[in-house]
C-alpha positions as CSV (number, residue, x, y, z in Angstrom):
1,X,46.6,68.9,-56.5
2,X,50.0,69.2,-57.4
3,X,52.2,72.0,-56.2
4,X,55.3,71.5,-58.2
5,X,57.4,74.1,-60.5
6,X,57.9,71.9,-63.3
7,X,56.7,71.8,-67.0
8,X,55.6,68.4,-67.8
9,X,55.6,67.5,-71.4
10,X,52.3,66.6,-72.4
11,X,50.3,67.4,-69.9
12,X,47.1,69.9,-70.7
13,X,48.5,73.9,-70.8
14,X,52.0,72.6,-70.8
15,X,53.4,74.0,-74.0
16,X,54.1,77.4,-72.8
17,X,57.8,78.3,-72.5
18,X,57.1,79.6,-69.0
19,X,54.3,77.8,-67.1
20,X,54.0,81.1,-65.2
21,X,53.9,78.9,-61.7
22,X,55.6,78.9,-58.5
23,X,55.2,76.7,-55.8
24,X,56.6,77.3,-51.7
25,X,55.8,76.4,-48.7
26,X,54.9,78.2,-45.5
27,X,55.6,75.9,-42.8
28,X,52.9,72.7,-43.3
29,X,50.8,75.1,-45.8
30,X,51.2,74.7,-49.7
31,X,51.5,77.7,-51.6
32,X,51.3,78.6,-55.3
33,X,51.5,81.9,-57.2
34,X,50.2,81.8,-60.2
35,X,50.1,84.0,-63.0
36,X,47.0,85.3,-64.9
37,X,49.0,87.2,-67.6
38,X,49.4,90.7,-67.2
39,X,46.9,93.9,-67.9
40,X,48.2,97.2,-69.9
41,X,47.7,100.0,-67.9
42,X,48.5,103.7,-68.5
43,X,51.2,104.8,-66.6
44,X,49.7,108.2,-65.0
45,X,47.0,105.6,-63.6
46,X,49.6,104.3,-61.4
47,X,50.2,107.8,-59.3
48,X,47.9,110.6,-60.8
49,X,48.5,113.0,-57.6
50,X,52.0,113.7,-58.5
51,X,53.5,116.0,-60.6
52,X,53.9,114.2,-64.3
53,X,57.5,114.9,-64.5
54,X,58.3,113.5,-61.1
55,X,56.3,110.7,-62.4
56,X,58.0,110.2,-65.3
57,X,61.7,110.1,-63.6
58,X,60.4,107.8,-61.4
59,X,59.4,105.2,-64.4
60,X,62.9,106.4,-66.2
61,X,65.1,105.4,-62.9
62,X,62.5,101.8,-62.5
63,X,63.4,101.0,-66.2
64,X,59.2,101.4,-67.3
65,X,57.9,103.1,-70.1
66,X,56.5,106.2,-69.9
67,X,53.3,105.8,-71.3
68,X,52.0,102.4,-71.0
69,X,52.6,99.7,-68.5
70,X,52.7,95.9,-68.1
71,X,50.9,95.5,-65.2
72,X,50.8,91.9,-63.5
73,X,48.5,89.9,-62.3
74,X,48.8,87.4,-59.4
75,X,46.9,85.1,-57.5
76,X,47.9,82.0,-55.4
77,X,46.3,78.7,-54.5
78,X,46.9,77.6,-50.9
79,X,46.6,73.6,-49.1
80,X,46.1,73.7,-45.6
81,X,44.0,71.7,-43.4
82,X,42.4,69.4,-46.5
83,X,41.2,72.4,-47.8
84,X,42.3,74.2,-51.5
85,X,42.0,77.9,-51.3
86,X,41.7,79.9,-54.5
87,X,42.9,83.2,-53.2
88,X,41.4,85.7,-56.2
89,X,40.4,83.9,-59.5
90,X,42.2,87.3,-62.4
91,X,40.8,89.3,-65.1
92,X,38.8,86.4,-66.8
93,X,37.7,88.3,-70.2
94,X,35.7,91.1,-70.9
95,X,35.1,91.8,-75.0
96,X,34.5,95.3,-74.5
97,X,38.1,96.3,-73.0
98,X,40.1,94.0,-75.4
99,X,42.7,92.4,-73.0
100,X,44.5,89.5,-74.5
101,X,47.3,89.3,-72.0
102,X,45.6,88.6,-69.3
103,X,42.8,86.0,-68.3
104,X,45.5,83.1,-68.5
105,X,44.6,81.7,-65.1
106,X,42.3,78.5,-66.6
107,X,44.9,77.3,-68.5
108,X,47.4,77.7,-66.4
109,X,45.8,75.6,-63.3
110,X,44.9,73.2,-65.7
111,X,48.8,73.1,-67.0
112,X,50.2,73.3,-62.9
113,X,47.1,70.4,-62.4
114,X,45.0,71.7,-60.4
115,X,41.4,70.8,-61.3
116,X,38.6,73.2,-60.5
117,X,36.9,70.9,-58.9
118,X,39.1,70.1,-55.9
119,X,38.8,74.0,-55.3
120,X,36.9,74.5,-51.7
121,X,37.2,77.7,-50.9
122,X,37.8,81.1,-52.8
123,X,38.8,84.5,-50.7
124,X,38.3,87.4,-52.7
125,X,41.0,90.1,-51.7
126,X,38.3,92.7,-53.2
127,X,35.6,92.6,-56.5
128,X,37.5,94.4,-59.0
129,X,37.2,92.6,-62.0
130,X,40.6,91.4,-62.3
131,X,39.9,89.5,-58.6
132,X,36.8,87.7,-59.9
133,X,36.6,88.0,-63.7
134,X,38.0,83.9,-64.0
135,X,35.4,82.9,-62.2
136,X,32.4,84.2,-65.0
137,X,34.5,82.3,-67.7
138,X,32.0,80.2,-69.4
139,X,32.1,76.4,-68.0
140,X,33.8,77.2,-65.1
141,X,30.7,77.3,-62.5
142,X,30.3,73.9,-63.7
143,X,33.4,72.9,-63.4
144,X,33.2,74.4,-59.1
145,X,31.9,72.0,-56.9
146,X,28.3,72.8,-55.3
147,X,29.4,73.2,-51.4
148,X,32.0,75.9,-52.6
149,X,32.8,78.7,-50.2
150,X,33.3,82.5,-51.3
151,X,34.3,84.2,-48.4
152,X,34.3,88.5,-49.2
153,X,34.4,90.7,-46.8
154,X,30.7,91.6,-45.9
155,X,31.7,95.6,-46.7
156,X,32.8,94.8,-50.2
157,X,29.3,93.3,-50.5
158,X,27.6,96.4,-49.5
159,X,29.9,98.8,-51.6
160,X,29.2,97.0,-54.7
161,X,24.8,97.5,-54.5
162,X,26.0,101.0,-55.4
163,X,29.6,101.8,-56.1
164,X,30.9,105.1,-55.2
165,X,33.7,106.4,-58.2
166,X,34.2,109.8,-57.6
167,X,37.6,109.4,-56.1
168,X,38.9,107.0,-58.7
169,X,40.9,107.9,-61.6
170,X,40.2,105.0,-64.0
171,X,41.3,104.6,-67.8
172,X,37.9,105.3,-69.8
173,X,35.6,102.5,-69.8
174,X,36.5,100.6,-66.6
175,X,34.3,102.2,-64.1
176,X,31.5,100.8,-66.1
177,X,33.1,97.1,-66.3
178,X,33.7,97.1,-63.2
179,X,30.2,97.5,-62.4
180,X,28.6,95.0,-64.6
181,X,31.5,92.7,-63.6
182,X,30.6,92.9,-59.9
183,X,26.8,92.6,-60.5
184,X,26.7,89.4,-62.8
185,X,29.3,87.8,-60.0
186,X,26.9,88.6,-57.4
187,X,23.8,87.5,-59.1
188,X,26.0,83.9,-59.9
189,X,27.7,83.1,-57.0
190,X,25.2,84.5,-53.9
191,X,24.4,80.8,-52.9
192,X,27.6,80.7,-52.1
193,X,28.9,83.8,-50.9
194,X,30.1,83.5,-47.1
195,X,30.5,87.3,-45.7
196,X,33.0,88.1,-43.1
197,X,32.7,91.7,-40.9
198,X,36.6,92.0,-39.9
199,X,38.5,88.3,-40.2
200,X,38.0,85.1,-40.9
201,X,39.9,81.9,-40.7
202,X,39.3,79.9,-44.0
203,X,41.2,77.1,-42.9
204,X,44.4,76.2,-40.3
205,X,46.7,79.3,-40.4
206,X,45.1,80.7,-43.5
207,X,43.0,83.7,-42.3
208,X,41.8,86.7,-44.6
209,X,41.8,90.3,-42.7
210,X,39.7,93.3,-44.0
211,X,41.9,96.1,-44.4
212,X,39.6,98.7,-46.5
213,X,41.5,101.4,-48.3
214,X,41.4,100.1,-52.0
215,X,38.1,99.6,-51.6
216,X,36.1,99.4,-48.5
217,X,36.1,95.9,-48.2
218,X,39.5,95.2,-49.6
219,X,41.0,92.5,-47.6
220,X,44.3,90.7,-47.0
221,X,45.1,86.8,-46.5
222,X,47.5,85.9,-43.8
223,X,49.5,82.8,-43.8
224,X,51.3,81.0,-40.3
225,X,52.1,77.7,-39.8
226,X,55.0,76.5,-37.6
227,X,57.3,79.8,-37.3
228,X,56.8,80.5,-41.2
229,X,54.7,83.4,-42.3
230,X,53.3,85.0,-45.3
231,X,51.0,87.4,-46.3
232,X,48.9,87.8,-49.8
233,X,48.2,91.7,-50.2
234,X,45.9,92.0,-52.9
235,X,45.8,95.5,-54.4
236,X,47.5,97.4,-50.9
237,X,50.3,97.3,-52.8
238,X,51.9,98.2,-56.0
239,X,55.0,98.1,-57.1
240,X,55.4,102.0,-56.7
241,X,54.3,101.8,-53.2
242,X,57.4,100.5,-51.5
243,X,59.3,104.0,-52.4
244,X,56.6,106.2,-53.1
245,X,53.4,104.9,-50.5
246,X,51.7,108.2,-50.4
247,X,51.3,108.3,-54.4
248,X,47.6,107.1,-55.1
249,X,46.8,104.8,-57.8
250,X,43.7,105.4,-60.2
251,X,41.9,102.2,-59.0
252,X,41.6,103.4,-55.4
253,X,38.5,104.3,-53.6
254,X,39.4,106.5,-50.9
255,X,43.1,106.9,-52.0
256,X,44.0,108.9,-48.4
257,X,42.9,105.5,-46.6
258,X,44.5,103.3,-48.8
259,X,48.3,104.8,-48.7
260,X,47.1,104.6,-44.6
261,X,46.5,101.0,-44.9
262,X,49.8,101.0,-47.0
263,X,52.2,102.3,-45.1
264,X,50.7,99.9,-41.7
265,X,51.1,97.3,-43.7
266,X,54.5,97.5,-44.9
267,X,55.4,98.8,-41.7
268,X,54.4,95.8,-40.1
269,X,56.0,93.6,-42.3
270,X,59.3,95.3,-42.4
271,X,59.2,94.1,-38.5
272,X,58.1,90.6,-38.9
273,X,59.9,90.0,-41.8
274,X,57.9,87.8,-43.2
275,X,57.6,87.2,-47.3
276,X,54.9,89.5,-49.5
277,X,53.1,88.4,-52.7
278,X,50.7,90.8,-54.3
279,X,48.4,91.2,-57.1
280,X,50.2,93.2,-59.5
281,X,54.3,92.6,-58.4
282,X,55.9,91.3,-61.2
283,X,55.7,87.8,-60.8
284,X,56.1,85.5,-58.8
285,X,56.3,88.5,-56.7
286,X,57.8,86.9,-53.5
287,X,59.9,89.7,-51.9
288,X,60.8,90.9,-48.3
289,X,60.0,94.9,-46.8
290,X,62.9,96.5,-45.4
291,X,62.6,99.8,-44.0
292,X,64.4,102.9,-46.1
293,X,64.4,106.2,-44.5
294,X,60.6,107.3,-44.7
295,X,59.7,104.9,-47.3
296,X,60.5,101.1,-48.0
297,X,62.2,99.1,-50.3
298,X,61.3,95.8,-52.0
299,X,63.8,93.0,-51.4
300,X,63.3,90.2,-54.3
301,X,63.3,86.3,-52.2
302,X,65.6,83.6,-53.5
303,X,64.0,82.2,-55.7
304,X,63.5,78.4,-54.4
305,X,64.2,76.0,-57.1
């Protein structure tokens, strides 16, 4: 596999003007952020227990529109130990919701060339369908190799026989995607499904934590090797959250627990000071947490050329 940030003239997925890659290392580990495109969400989704106004000043003073937003979507692909680590697989493509920006990841590990094949283990953060929608792309099973590895944290498993929405506040129609998403992955992949109760180390210094909150099962990948850290956040953060961590988004489960998880999290890693990437920062979304009064602020990495 190779991990660097270059475009390559005629290779496969090359002839974007941004490959939408970004490649860093955590001490002997090999990191890549990649970008599945980005999802259009509407903008009360993003903190729906807040007043609209104070809502709406917020997006005005973040330079977001008011209505509609560009939300992104990460994932990363991690070498450590011989092993490749698909960490979340994006939206893939659902028809019925009519999402054209996203569900980029294919091409885009085909452009960075990294063949699906080489892929030994995925860890799903959680089984919303924009965490395992690219892996029910047609061809791609075939493309995975037999032995593969989906670890999931074994409470996501159980949340998903019968999903609980009554706390959510969804845009109309995604409750019922992300149902028959998360029941056709289930009935595809549960040869190879690898449940974990609490943590799990996936491979030398890559270990993926449940943190619940999100959803029940939502989990968080953890990255140490030498005295370089990093940590993979999934959906326990958004980019509101840093400034606002008690406003709850629409795609939480038990939004009380998840601005809990939140606020630990970013706690903690405002102390250790180690680097963040999550789902939907914009990308690559490498940044820092420094304390700011009772909230937190985001501090963008140098970007490593």
């Amino acid at each position: 596999m190779s991990l660097d940030n270059t475009s390559h003239p005629g290779r496969p997925g090359s002839d974007e003007l941004v490959p939408s890659r970004y490649a860093l290392r955590v001490g002997e580990i090999e990191v890549m952020v990649v970008s599945d495109g980005v999802l259009p969400i509407p903008a009360p989704v993003m903190a729906y227990n807040v007043d609209p106004a104070v809502r709406a000043a917020w997006l005005e003073d973040m330079f977001l529109p008011p209505e509609m937003l560009e939300w992104p979507l990460n994932v990363i692909v991690v070498r450590s130990g011989g092993r490749t680590i698909l960490v979340d697989a994006g939206l893939g493509m659902d028809p019925d919701l009519h999402l054209p920006q996203a569900g980029r990841l294919g091409q885009r590990l085909e452009g960075a060339g990294i063949d699906l094949a080489s892929v030994t283990d995925v860890v799903l953060t959680h089984m919303h369908m924009d965490h395992i929608g690219g892996l029910l792309v047609d061809g791609v099973k075939d493309q995975l190799r037999p032995d593969l590895r989906i670890h999931v944290a074994a409470a996501e498993l159980k949340f998903w026989e019968s999903p609980d929405f009554s706390r959510v506040s969804m845009p109309q129609g995604f409750p019922d995607a992300l149902r028959r998403t998360a029941k056709r992955f289930v009935n595809e992949y549960h040869n190879q499904l690898r449940p974990f109760e609490d943590e799990y180390e996936v491979a030398p210094g890559v270990v993926v934590r449940r943190t619940g909150g999100h959803t029940p099962g939502h989990s968080v990948v953890r990255l140490a090797s030498g005295g370089d850290r990093l940590t993979f956040a999934g959906d326990a953060v958004f980019q509101v959250g840093f400034d606002r961590p008690d406003w709850h988004n629409g795609f939480e489960h038990d939004p009380e627990e998840a601005a809990r998880v939140r606020i630990s999290l970013l706690r903690e890693l405002a102390a250790t000071r180690e680097p963040l990437v999550a789902t939907h920062l914009s990308f690559p979304s490498v940044c820092h947490v420094a304390v700011d009064g009772d909230a937190f602020r985001c501090v963008p990495a140098v970007w490593d050329y």
